[in-house]
C-alpha positions in Angstrom: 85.2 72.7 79.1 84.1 74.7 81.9 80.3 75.6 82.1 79.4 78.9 84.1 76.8 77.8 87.1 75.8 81.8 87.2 75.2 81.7 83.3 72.9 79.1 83.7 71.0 80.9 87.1 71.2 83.7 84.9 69.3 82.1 81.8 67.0 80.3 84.3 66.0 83.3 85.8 64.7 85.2 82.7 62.8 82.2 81.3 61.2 81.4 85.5 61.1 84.8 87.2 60.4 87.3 84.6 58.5 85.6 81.7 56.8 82.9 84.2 54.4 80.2 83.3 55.6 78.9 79.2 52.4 76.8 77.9 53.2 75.6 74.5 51.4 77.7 72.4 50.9 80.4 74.6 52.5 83.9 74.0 54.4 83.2 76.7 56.6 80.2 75.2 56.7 82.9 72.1 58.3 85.1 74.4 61.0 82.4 76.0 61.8 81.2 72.2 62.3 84.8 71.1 64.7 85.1 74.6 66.4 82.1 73.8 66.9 83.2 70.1 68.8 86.2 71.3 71.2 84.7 73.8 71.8 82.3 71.0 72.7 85.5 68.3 75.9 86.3 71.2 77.5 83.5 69.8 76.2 82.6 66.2 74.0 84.4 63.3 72.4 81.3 62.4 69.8 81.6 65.0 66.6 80.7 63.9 62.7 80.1 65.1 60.8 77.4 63.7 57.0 77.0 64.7 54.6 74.1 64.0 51.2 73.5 64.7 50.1 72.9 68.2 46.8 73.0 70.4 46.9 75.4 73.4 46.0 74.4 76.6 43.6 77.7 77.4 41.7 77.6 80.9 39.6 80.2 82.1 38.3 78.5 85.0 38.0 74.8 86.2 36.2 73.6 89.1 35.9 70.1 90.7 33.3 69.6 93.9 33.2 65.8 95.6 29.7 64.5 97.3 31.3 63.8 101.1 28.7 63.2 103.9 26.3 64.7 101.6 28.0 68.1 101.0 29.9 69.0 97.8 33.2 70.0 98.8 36.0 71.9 96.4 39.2 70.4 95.5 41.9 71.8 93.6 42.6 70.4 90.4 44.5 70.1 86.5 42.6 70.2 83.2 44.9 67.5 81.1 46.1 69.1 77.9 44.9 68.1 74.7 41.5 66.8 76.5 38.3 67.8 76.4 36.4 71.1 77.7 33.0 70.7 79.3 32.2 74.4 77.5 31.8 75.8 81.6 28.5 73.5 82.3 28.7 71.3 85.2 29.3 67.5 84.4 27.9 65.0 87.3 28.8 61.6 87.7 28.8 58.8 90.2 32.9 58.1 91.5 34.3 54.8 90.7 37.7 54.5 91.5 39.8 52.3 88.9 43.3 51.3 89.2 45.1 50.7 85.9 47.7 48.0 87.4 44.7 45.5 87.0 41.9 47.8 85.8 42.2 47.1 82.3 42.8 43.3 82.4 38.7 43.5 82.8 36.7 42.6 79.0 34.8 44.4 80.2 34.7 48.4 80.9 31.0 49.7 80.6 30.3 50.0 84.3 33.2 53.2 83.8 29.7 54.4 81.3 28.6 58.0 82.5 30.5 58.0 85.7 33.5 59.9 87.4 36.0 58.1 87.2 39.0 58.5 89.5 41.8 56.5 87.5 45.0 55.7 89.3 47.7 56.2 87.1 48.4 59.1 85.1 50.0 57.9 81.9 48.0 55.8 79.5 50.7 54.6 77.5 48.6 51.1 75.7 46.5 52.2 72.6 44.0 49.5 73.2 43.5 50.5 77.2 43.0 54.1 75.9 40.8 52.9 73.3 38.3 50.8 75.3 38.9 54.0 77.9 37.0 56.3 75.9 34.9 53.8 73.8 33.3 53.0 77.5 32.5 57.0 77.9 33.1 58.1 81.2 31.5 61.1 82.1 35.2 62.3 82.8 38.0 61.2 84.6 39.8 62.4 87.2 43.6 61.0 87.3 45.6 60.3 90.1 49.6 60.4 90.0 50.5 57.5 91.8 54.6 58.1 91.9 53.7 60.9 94.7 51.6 60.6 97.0 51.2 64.5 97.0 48.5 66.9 98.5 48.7 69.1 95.3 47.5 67.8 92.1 50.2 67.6 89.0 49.6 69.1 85.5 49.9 66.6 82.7 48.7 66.1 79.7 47.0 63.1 77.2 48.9 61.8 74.4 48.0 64.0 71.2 47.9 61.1 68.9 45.7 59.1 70.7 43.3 62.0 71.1 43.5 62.6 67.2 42.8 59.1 66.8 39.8 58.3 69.9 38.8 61.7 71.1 38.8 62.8 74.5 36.8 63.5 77.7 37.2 66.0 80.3 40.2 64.8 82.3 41.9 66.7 85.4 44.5 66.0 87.4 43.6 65.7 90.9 46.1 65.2 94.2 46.7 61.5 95.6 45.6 62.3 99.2 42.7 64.1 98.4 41.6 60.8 96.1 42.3 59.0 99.6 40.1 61.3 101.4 37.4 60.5 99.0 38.0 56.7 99.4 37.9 57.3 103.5 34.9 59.5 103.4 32.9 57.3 101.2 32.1 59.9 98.9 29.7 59.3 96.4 29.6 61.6 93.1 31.7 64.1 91.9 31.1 67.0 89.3 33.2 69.2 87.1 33.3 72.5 84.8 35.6 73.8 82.9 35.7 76.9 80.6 38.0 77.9 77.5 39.3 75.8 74.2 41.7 74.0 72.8 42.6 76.2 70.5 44.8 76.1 67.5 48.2 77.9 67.6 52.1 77.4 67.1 55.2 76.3 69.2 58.0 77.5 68.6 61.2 75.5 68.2 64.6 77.7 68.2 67.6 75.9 66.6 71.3 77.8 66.6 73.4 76.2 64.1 77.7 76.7 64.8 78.8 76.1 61.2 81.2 73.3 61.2 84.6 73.3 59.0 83.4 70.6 57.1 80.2 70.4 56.5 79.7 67.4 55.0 81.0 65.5 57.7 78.2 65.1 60.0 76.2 67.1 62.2 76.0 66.8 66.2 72.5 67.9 67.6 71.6 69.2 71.9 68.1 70.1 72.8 66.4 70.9 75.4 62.9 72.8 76.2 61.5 76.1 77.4 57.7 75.0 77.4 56.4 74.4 80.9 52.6 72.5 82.4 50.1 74.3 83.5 50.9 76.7 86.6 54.2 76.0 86.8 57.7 78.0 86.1 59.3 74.9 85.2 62.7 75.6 86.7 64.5 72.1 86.6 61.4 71.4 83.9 62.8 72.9 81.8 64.2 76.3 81.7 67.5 74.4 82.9 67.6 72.4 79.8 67.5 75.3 78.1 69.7 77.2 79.8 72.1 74.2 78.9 71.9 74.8 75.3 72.5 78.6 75.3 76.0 77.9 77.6 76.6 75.1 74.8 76.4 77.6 72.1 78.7 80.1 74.7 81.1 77.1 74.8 81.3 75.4 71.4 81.6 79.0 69.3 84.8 79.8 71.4 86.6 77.5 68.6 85.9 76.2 65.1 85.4 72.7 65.2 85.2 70.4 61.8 81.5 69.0 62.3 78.4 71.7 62.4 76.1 72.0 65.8 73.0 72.4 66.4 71.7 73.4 69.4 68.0 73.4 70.0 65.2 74.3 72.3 61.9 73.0 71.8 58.7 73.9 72.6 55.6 71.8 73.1 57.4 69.3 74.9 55.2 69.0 77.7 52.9 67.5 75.1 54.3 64.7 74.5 57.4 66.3 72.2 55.4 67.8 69.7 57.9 70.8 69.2 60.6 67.8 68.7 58.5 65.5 66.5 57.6 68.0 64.5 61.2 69.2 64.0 62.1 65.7 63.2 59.3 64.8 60.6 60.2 68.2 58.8 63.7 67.5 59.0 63.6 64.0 58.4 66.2 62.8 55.8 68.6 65.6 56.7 68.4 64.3 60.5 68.7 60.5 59.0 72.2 61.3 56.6 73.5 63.8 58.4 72.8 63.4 62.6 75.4 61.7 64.8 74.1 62.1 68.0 71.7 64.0 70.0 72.3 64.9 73.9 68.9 66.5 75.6 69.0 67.8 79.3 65.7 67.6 80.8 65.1 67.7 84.1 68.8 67.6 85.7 68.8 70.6 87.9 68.0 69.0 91.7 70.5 70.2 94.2 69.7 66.8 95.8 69.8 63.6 93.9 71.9 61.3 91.0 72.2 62.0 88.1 70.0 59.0 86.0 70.4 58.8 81.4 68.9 57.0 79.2 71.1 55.9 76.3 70.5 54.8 72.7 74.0 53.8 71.9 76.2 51.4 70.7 78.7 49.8 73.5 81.8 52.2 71.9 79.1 55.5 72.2 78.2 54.4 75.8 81.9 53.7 76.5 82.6 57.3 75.4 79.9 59.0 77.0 81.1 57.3 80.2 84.8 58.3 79.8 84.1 61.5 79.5 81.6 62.0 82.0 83.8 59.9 84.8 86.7 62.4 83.3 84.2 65.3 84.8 83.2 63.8 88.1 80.1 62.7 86.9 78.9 59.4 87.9 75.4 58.1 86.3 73.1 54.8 86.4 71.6 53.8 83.5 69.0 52.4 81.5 68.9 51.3 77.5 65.2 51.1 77.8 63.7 53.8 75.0 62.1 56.3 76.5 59.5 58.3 74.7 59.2 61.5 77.5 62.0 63.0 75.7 63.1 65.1 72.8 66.0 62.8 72.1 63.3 60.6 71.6 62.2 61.9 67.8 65.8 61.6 66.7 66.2 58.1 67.8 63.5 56.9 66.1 65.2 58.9 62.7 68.4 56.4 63.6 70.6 59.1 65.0 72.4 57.6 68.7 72.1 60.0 71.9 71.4 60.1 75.6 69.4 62.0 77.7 70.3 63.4 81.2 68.3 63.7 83.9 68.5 63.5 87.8 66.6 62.0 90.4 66.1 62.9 94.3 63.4 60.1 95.0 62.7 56.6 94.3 59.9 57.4 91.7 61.7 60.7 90.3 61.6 63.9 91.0 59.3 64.8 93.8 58.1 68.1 92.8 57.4 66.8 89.2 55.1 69.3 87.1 54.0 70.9 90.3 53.9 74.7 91.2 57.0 74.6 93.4 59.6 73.7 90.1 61.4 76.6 90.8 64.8 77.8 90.9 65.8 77.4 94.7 65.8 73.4 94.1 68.3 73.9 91.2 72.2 73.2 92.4 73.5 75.2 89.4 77.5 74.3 90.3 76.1 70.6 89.6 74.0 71.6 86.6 77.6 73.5 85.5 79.6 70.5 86.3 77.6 68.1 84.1 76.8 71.0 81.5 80.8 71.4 80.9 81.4 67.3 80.8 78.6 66.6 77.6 80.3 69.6 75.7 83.8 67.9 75.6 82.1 65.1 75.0 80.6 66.9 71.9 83.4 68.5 71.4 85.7 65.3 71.2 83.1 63.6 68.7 82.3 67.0 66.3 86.7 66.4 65.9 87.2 63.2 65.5 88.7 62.4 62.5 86.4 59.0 62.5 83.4 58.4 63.9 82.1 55.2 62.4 82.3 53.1 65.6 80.0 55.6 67.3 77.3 55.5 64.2 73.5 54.0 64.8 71.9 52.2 67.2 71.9 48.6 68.1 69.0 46.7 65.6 67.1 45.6 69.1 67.1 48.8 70.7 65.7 50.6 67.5 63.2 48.1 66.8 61.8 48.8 70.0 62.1 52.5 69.1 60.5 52.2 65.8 57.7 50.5 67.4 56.7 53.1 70.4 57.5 55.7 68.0 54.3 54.4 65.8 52.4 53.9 68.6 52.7 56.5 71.0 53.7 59.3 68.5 51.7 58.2 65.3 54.8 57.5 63.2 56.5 59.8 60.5 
């Protein structure tokens, strides 16, 4: 089936150039979801919003100085979501730079007590490292994203069940080379303040359902999400996976097909999949009977770069998904490794087999990852079109198949190893 590269520019567009930065919780990601919900009406009256509790991410100001040859100097930086204020009072600490490769091997962590600590790595995906983390009190932290060695600092945001579980500190985002600068020019202390809340609010998930002929037979699920970081239009993060779904809905409703669709685009998924979790744990056991696979676009816009998926499949799903994709010119490497940064993510660990697509133009990703330059000049929409038209015949095929059985769950290693980050990272169902 042949996707429409200026549909897709089109949809991007809206959700980057007129509605702008989409924080979950924000009336902005309101706005995108209500968008999306109309394109989705074109094709199908079973458009619907769903919204589930969230924290938003509301700044009002945030400031970061660095003692450098005894003058405090400004830096730009990131308040983490789902961390800590400091209620607009300045917060003073001594730096102590900390790398997490070998940081946390220490017993010990309470020389991190009371100071600033610059903390190379942005992701703290261990429990118990996050735990002895916050049990040592820092005065804040300051976190360094070493996949780019950038002179802007990223947005990102702490895991929201850790947080629940440990609390939090303020934590910020700061560029790599400025963190070298400090290291260079000795500098000594650094202090913060940051005004606003995390305050309570909703995302919005929007689901479009294309009523199958026969309902019972199964349901197939593709996602994607309109929620963005902080000061950023998310183009290729993710209005682009968005703008998937809604050509998906164009596409699929052109015919009836025997199995139902649902096509979905989540919010909050910038923290940590909270519009997809949530989804899941509400629709839990009809997800578990009923779901036979899920394909999320996230990030596969770049004009420049491979295309890279993630699979929790059998050997005959994987075989399938390549078939179809080599069918459309699409070429992919791979990886079987369970990946929670994902909406697929949620349904995998409910037992339902899918893959999600992404695309790389650098060694450690995407190089302008959750910075203020995702916007929609790096998009190759043809591309985007290209792979867009391959995973609906791939849909397509399976919602028709007379049998799918050989397609059905996930291999007992692969979803152990699900089950297992899902609890940990996520909290569980």
């Amino acid at each position: 089936m042949e996707a429409s590269a200026s549909n897709l520019e089109k949809y991007v567009r809206v959700l980057t150039d007129d509605i702008g930065v989409r924080m979950a919780g924000s009336p902005q990601e309101y706005q995108a979801a209500e968008y999306i919900r109309s394109e989705f009406l074109k094709y199908s009256p079973k458009a619907v919003i769903e919204e589930f509790p969230v924290f938003e991410r509301y700044v009002e100001s945030e400031k970061l100085e660095v003692l450098m040859e005894g003058k405090w100097v400004d830096f730009p930086c990131s308040l983490f979501s789902s961390a800590a204020y400091t209620g607009g009072k300045t917060v003073a600490g001594d730096l102590v730079f900390f790398d997490t490769a070998t940081g946390y091997q220490r017993p010990d962590l309470s020389f991190l007590t009371g100071k600033a600590v610059v903390h190379l790595g942005c992701h703290i995906e261990d429990e118990e490292c996050y735990r002895r983390l916050m049990a040592a009190k820092p005065a804040f932290i300051l976190f360094v994203d070493t996949r780019y060695t950038g002179t802007v600092p990223l947005a990102d945001g702490l895991f929201p069940a850790y947080v629940a579980k440990y609390g939090s500190v303020p934590s910020l985002n700061v560029a790599y080379m400025d963190a070298w600068k400090w290291l260079q020019k000795k500098a000594t202390a650094a202090r913060i303040a940051v005004s606003g809340e995390r305050r309570p609010s909703k995302t919005s998930v929007v689901v479009c359902e294309i009523a199958g002929t026969d309902p019972s037979s199964g349901v197939i699920y593709a996602g994607g999400h309109h929620d963005t970081q902080a000061n950023t239009v998310g183009a290729d993060d993710n209005a682009i996976g968005s703008a998937a779904v809604i050509e998906l809905a164009r596409l699929l409703s052109r015919k009836k097909h025997r199995r139902t669709f649902k096509l979905i685009s989540f919010g909050a998924e910038e923290q940590l999949s909270v519009g997809s979790s949530s989804y899941a744990r509400a629709h839990r056991r009809e997800i578990e009977r009923d779901g036979l696979f899920m394909c999320n676009f996230d990030s596969f816009g770049s004009a420049l770069g491979w295309m890279a998926m993630t699979l929790s499949a059998n050997e005959a799903l994987s075989g399938l998904v390549a078939e179809h994709l080599h069918r459309h010119d699409v070429y992919y490497t791979s990886s079987f490794a369970p990946c929670p940064y994902t909406d697929q993510f949620p349904f995998a660990a409910c037992g339902v087999p899918g893959i999600w697509l992404t695309r790389s133009n650098c060694a450690s990703g995407i190089f302008y990852h959750h910075r203020t330059d995702n916007v929609p000049e790096y998009i190759g929409f043809d591309t985007a079109a290209g792979i867009v038209g391959a995973s609906c015949g791939l849909m397509a095929d399976l919602a028709d198949r007379e049998d799918v059985s050989a397609f059905r769950g996930i291999p007992a290693d692969q979803q152990k190893l699900i089950d297992a980050q899902f609890q940990a990272v996520y909290g569980g169902f």
